[in-house]
C-alpha angles and dihedrals in degrees: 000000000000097000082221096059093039093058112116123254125202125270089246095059088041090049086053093045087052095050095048090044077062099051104046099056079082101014127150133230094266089048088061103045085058099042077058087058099045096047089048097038094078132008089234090058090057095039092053085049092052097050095039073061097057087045088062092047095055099056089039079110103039129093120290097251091057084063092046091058103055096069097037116098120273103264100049092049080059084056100041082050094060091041098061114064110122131073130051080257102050088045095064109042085058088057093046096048091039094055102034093046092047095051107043102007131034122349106250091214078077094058089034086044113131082225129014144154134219126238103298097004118116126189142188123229133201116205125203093248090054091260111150123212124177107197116218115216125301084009119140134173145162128230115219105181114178134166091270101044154004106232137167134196116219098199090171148354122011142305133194106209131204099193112216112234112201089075117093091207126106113254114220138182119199136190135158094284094041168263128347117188118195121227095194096304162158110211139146116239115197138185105217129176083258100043141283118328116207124201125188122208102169138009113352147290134213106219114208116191110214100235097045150070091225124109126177134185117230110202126210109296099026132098133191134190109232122200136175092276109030155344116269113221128303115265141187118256109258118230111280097009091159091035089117085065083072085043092260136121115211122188133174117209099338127157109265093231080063102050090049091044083064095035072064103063078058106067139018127269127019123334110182150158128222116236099250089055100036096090098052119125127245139180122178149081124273131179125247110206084065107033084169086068088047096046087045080054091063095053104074098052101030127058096246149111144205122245111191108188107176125340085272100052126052120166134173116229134186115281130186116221114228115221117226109245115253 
């Protein structure tokens, strides 16, 4: 296999490949023509086209409901998984799509996940030490409590944790770039493209890299990306750093390819900007369960639309406001 083309792509631009995978098996001519833009418009969006294509290839000769599964949502490919455990056929159609999605596509730990959300969706748990964890969407995580220790395992997505405090265990949160131990604390904990982004709102955290000796305490009001190998520098909190806890997003000054990167977690299918927009400026707060609503709230101080090309792929374009004649 070409390395270029087996390189991974996010779970966004495949969710965008796989809905339009679904468009276009009765697709217009306009669906088409945009499904043209979008594949040229970025070399991630060609090389998830091309792999959703091998895919393809590799249950040509599976049974029928493997191939089904793939284009259906996430949450009902977790389902169809667990369905389907007898027969040689069936058998191997699970391994396939296990190996071949862990490895290029989605992690499975998310669809094996103890506790997990869909795209948009936000829920609040309870843990049997008190400790409280609202889960942010497509988020998904495992909880692994012992004797020695509570620990849980953030496999994707974001978390806001309320640690519990009549317990004497560490608490620890884990995820592939490290360890993150509690001191009697509120704190975010998010999986990003880079790493894991900590953010402390109250007390104080000590961040562990997984490859290294190095620990650092992050106190309330500071953040720090953490890789494998080691912690980027110490930052302020930015304002409204929980708002997605009350289901809004709040930015000051952000690009505005980045605002409507995050408007994206948000909802299915392709959210994008074209080049000439993407560096505006924005300050405000949108909500985040109708991102239509949030994208309609741009429209009146930036020179932008909306292009809604089909239900899947939404993109803001350059738009030039017309002045009213004297």
């Amino acid at each position: 296999m070409n390395p270029a083309c087996a390189k991974p792509v996010s779970a966004r631009v495949l969710d965008a490949a796989i809905a339009w995978q679904l468009s276009l098996d009765s697709g217009s001519a306009q669906e088409r023509e945009a499904f043209a833009r979008w594949h040229a418009a970025d070399e991630e969006h060609a090389r998830a086209w091309r792999q959703l294509g091998m895919l393809d290839q590799r249950f040509s000769v599976a049974s029928g409901p493997a191939r089904a599964a793939l284009l259906q949502s996430r949450t009902t490919l977790r389902r169809r998984l667990r369905k389907m455990g007898s027969g040689l056929a069936s058998l191997v159609a699970v391994v396939g799509l296990t190996l071949f999605v862990a490895e290029r596509y989605l992690s499975l730990d998310y669809w094996l996940a103890d506790q997990r959300t869909a795209t948009g969706e936000q829920r609040t748990l309870r843990l049997a030490d008190g400790t409280v964890v609202n889960l942010n969407t497509h988020s998904a995580l495992d909880v692994r409590f012992d004797a020695r220790q509570r620990r849980i395992v953030l496999q994707e997505g974001e978390i806001l944790v309320e640690t519990g405090h009549n317990d004497p265990r560490p608490f620890i949160v884990e995820t592939r770039e490290g360890r993150l131990r509690a001191l009697g604390t509120r704190f975010l904990v998010k999986r990003e493209d880079q790493g894991t982004r900590l953010s402390v709102l109250q007390s104080a955290v000590a961040a562990h890299p997984q490859a290294t000796d190095e620990e650092q305490v992050l106190r309330e009001g500071q953040q720090v990306l953490m890789r494998r190998d080691g912690l980027g520098p110490t930052l302020a909190l930015g304002p409204g750093a929980d708002a997605w806890t009350r289901g809004m997003l709040v930015v000051d000054n952000a690009r505005l390819e980045d605002l409507v990167h995050e408007l994206g977690r948000y909802r299915r299918g392709y959210l994008g900007v074209e080049p000439q927009v993407a560096d505006l400026r924005i300050t405000g707060s949108f909500p985040l369960h109708d991102t239509d609503l949030a994208l309609a709230a741009l429209l009146p101080t930036l020179p932008v639309q909306v292009e809604h090309i089909t239900p899947w792929w939404t993109q803001l374009k350059h738009h030039e406001k017309s002045t009213s004649p004297l």
